[in-house]
N, CA, C and O atoms as a Tinker XYZ file with bonds, in Angstrom:
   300  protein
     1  N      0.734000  -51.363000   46.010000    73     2
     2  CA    -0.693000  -51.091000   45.993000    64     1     3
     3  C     -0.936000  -49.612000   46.281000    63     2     4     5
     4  O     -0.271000  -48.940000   47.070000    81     3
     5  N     -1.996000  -49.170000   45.528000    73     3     6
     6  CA    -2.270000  -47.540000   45.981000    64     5     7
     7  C     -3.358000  -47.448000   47.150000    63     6     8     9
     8  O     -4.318000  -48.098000   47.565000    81     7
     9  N     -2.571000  -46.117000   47.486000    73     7    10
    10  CA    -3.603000  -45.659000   48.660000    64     9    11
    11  C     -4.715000  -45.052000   48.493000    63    10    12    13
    12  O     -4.746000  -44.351000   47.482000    81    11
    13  N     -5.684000  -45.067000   49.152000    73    11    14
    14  CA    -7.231000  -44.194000   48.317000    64    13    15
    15  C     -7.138000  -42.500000   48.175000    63    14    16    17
    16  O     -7.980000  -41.913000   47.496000    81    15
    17  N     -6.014000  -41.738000   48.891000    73    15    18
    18  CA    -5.644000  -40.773000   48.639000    64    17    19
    19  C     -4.901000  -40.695000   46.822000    63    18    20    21
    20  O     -5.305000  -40.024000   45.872000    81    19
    21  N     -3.984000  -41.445000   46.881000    73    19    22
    22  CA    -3.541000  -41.974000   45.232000    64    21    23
    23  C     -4.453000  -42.034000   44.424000    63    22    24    25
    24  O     -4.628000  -41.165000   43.570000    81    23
    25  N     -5.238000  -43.142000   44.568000    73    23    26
    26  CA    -6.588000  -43.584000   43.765000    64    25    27
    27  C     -7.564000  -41.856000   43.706000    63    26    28    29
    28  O     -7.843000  -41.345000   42.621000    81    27
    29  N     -7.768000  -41.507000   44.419000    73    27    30
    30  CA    -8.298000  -39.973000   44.172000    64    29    31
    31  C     -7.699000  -39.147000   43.301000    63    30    32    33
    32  O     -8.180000  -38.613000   42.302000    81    31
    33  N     -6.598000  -39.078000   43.756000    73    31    34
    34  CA    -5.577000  -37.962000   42.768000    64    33    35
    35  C     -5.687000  -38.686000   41.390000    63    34    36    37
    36  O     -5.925000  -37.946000   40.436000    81    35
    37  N     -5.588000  -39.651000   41.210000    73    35    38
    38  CA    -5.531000  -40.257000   39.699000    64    37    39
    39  C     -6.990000  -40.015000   39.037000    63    38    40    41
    40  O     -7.220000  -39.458000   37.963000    81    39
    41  N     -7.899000  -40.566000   39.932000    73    39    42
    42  CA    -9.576000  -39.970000   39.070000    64    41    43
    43  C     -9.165000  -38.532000   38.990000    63    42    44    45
    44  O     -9.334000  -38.000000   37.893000    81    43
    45  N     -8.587000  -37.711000   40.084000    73    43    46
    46  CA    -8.947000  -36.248000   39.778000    64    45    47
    47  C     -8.218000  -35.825000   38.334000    63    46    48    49
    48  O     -8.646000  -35.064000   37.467000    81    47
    49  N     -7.233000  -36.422000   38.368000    73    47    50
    50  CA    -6.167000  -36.102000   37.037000    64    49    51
    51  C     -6.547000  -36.653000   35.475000    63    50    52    53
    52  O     -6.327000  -36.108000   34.393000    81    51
    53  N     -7.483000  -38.498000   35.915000    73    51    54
    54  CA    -8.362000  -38.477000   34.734000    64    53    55
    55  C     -9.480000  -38.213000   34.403000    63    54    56    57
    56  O     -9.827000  -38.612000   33.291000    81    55
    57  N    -10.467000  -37.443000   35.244000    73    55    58
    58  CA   -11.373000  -36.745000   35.364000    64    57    59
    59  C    -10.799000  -34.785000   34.130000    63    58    60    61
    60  O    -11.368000  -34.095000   33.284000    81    59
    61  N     -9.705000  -34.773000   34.704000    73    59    62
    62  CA    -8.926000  -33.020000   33.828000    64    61    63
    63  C     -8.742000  -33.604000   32.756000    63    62    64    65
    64  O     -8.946000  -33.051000   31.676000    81    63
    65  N     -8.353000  -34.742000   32.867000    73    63    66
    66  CA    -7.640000  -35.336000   31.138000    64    65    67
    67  C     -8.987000  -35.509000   30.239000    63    66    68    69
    68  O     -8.962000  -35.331000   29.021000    81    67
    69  N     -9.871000  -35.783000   30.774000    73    67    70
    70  CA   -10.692000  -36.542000   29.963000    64    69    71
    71  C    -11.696000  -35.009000   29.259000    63    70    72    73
    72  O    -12.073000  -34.907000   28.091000    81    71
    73  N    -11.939000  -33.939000   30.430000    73    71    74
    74  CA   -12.565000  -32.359000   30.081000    64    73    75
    75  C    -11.378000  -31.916000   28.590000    63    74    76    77
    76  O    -11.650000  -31.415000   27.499000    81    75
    77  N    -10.347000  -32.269000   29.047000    73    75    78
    78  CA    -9.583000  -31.218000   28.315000    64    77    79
    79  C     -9.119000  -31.686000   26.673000    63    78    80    81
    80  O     -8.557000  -30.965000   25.848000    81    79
    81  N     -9.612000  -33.332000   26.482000    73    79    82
    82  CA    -9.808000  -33.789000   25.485000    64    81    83
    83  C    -10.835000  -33.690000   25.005000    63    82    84    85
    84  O    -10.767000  -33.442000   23.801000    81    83
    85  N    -12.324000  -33.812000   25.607000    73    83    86
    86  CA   -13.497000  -33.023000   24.977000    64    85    87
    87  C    -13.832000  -31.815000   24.129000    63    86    88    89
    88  O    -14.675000  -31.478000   23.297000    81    87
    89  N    -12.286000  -31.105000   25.013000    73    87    90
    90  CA   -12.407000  -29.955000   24.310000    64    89    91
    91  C    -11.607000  -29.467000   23.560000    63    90    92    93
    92  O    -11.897000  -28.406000   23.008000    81    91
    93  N    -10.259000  -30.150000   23.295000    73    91    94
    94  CA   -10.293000  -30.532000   22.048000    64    93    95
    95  C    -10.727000  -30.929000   20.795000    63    94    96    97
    96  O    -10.586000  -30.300000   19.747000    81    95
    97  N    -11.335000  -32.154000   20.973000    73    95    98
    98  CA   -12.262000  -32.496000   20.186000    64    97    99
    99  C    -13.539000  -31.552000   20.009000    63    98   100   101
   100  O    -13.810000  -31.738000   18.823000    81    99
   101  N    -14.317000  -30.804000   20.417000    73    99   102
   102  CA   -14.975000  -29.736000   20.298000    64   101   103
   103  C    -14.183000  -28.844000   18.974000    63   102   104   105
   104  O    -14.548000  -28.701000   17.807000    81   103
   105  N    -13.016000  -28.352000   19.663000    73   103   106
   106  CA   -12.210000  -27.430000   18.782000    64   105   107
   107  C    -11.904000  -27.849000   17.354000    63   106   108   109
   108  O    -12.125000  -27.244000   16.305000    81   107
   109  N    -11.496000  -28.703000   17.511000    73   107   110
   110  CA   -11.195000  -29.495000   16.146000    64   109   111
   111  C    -12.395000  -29.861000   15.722000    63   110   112   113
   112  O    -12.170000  -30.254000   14.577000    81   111
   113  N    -13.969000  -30.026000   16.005000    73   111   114
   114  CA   -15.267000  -30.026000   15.115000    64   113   115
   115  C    -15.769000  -28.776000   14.428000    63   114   116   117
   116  O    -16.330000  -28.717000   13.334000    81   115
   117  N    -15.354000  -27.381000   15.589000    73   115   118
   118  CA   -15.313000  -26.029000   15.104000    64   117   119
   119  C    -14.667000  -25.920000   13.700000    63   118   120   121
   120  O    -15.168000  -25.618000   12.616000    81   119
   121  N    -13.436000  -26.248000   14.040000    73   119   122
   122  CA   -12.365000  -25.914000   12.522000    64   121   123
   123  C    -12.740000  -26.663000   11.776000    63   122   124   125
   124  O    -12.740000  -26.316000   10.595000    81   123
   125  N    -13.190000  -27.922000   12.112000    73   123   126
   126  CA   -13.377000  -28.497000   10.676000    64   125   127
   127  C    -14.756000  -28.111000    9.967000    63   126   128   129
   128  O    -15.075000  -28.269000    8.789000    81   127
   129  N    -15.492000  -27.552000   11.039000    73   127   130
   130  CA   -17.069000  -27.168000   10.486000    64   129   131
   131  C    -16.642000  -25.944000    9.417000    63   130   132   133
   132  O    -16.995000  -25.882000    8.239000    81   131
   133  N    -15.846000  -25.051000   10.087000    73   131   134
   134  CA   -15.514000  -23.481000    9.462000    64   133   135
   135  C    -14.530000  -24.071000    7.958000    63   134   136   137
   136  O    -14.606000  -23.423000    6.914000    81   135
   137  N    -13.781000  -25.152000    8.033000    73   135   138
   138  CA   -13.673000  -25.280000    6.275000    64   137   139
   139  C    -13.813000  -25.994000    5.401000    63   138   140   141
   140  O    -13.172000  -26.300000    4.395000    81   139
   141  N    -15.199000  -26.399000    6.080000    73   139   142
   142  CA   -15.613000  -27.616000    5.127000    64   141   143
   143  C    -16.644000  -26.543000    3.908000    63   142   144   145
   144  O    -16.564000  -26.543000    2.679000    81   143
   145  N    -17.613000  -25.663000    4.854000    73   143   146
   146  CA   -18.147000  -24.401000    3.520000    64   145   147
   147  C    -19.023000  -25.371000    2.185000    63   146   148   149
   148  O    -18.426000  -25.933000    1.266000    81   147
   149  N    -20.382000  -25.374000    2.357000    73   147   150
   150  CA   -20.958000  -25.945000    1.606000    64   149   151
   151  C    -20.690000  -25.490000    0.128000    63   150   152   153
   152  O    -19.773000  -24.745000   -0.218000    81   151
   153  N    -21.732000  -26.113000   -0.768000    73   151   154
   154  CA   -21.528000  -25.456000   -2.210000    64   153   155
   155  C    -22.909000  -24.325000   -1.982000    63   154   156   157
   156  O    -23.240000  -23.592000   -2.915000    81   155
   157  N    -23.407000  -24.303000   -1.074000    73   155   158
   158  CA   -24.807000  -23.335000   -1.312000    64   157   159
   159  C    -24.107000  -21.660000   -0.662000    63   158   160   161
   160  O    -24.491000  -20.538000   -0.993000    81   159
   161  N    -22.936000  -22.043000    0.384000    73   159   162
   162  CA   -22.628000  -21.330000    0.853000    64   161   163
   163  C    -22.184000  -19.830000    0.370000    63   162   164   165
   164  O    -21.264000  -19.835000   -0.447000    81   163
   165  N    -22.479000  -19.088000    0.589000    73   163   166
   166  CA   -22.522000  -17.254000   -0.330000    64   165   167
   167  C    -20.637000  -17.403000   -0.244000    63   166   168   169
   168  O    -19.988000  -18.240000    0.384000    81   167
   169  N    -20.153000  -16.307000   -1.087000    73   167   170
   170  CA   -18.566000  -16.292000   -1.282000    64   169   171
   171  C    -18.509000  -14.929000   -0.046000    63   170   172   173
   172  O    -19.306000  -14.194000    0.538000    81   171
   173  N    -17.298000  -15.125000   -0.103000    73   171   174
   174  CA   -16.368000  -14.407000    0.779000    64   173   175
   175  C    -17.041000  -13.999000    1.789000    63   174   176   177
   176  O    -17.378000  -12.829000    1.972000    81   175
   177  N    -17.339000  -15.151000    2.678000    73   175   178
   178  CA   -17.733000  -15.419000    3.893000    64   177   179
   179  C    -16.895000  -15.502000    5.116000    63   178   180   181
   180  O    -16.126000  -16.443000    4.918000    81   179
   181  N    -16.665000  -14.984000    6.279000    73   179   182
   182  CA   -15.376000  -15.020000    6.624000    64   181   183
   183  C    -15.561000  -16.293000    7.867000    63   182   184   185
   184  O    -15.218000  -16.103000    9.034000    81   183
   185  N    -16.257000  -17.798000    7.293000    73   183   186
   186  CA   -16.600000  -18.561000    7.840000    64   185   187
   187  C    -15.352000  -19.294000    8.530000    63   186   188   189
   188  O    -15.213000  -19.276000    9.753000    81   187
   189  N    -14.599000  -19.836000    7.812000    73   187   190
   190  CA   -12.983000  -20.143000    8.636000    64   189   191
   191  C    -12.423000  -19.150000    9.862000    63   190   192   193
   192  O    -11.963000  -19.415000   10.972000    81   191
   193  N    -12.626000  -18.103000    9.281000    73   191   194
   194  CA   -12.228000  -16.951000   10.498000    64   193   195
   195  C    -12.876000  -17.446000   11.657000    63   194   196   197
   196  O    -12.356000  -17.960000   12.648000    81   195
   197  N    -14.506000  -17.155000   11.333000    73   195   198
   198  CA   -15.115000  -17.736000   12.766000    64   197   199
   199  C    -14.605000  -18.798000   13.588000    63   198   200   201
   200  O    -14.060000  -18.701000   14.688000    81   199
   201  N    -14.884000  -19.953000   12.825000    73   199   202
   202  CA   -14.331000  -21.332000   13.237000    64   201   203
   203  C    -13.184000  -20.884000   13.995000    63   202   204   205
   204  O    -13.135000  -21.469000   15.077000    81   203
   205  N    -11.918000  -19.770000   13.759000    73   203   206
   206  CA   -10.316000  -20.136000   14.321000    64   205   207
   207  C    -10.821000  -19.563000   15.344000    63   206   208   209
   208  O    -10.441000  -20.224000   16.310000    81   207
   209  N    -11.744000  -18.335000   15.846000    73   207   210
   210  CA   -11.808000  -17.661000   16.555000    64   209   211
   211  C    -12.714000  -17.933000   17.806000    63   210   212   213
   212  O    -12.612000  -17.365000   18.894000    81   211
   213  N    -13.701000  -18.987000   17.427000    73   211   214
   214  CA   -14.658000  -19.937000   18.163000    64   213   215
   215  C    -13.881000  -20.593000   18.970000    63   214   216   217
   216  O    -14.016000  -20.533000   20.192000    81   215
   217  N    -12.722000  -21.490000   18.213000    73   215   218
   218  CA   -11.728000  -22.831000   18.719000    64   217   219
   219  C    -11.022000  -22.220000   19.647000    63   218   220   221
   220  O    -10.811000  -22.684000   20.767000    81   219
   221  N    -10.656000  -21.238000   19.263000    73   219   222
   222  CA    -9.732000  -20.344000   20.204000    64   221   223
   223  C    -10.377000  -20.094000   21.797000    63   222   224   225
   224  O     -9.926000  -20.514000   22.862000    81   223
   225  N    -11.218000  -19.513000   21.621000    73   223   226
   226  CA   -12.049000  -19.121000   22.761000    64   225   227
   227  C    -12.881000  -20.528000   23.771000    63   226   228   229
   228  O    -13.200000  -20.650000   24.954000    81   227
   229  N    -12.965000  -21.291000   22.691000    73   227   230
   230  CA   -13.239000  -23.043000   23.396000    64   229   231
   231  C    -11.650000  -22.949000   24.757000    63   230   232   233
   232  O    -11.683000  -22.836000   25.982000    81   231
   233  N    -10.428000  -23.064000   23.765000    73   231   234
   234  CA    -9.336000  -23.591000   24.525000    64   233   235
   235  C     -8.943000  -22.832000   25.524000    63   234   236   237
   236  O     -8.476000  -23.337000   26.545000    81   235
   237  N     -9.120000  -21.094000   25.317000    73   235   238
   238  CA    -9.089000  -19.955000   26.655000    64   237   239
   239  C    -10.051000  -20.930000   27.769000    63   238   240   241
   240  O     -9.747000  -21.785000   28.600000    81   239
   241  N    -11.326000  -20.337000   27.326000    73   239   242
   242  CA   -12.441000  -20.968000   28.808000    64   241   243
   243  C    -12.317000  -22.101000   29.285000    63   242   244   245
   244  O    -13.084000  -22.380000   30.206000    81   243
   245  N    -11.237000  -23.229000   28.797000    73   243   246
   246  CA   -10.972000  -25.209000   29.068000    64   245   247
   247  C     -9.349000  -24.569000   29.806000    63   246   248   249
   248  O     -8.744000  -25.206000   30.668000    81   247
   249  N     -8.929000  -23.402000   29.325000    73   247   250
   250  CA    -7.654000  -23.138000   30.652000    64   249   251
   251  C     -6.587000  -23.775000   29.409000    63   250   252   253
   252  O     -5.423000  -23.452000   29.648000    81   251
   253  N     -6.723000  -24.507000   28.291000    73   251   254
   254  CA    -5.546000  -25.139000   27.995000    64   253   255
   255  C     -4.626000  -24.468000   26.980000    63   254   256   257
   256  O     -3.814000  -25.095000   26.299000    81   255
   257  N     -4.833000  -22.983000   26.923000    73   255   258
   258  CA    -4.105000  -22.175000   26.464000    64   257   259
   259  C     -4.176000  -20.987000   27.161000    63   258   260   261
   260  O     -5.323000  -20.910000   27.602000    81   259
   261  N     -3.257000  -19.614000   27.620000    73   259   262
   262  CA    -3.318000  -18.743000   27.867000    64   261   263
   263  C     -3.644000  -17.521000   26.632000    63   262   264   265
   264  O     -3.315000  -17.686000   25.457000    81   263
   265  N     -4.275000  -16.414000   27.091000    73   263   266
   266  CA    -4.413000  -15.804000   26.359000    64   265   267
   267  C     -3.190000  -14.947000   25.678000    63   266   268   269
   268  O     -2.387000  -14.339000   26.386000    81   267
   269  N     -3.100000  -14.947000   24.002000    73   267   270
   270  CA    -2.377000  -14.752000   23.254000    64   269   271
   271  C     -1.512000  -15.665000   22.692000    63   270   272   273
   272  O     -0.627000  -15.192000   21.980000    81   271
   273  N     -1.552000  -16.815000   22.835000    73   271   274
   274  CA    -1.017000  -17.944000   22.673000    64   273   275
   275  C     -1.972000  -18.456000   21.349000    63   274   276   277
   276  O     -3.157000  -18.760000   21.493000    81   275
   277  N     -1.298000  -18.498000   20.101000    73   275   278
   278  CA    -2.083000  -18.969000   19.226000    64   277   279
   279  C     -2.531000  -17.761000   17.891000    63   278   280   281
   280  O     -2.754000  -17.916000   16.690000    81   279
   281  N     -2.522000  -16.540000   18.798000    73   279   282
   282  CA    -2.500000  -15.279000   18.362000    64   281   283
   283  C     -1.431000  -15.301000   17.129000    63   282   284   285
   284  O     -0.343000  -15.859000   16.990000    81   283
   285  N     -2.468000  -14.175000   16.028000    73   283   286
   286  CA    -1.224000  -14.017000   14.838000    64   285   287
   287  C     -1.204000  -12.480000   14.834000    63   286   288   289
   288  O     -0.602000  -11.810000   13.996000    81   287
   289  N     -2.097000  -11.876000   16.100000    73   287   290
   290  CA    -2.513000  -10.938000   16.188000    64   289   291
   291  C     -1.090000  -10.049000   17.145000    63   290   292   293
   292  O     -0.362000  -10.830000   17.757000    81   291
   293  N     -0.866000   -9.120000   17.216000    73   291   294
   294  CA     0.034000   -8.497000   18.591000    64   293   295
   295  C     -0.715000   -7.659000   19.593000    63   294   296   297
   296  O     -1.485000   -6.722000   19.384000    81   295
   297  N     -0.315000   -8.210000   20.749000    73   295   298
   298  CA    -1.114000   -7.810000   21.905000    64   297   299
   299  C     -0.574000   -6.731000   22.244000    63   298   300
   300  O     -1.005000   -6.102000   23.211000    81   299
């Protein structure tokens, strides 16, 4: 049987799990918004760019990447 110290640590851990899948899912609505690109949409829009660069900055501020991680860029 768990102890209520246990039982805490486990909400606290599915309480992180559950933020850090939100924001995932966030990220992955970004990218998919940035290439889905209507038909009304003007050309050479650098709308995907946004989207990678939005998602990116979602997963910095959620902690679940460090910065440069993901980068195609050199720091």
């Amino acid at each position: 049987m768990s102890t209520p110290v246990e039982i805490d640590e486990l909400r606290a851990r599915l309480d992180t799990a559950e933020r850090h899948v939100r924001t995932l899912a966030e990220a992955v609505r970004v990218l998919a918004g940035g290439l889905e690109g209507g038909p009304l949409e003007e050309a050479g829009r650098a709308r995907p760019e946004h989207a990678a660069r939005l998602a990116h900055e979602l997963l910095l501020a959620a902690g679940l990447i460090r910065a440069g991680e993901g980068s195609q860029e050199p720091e």
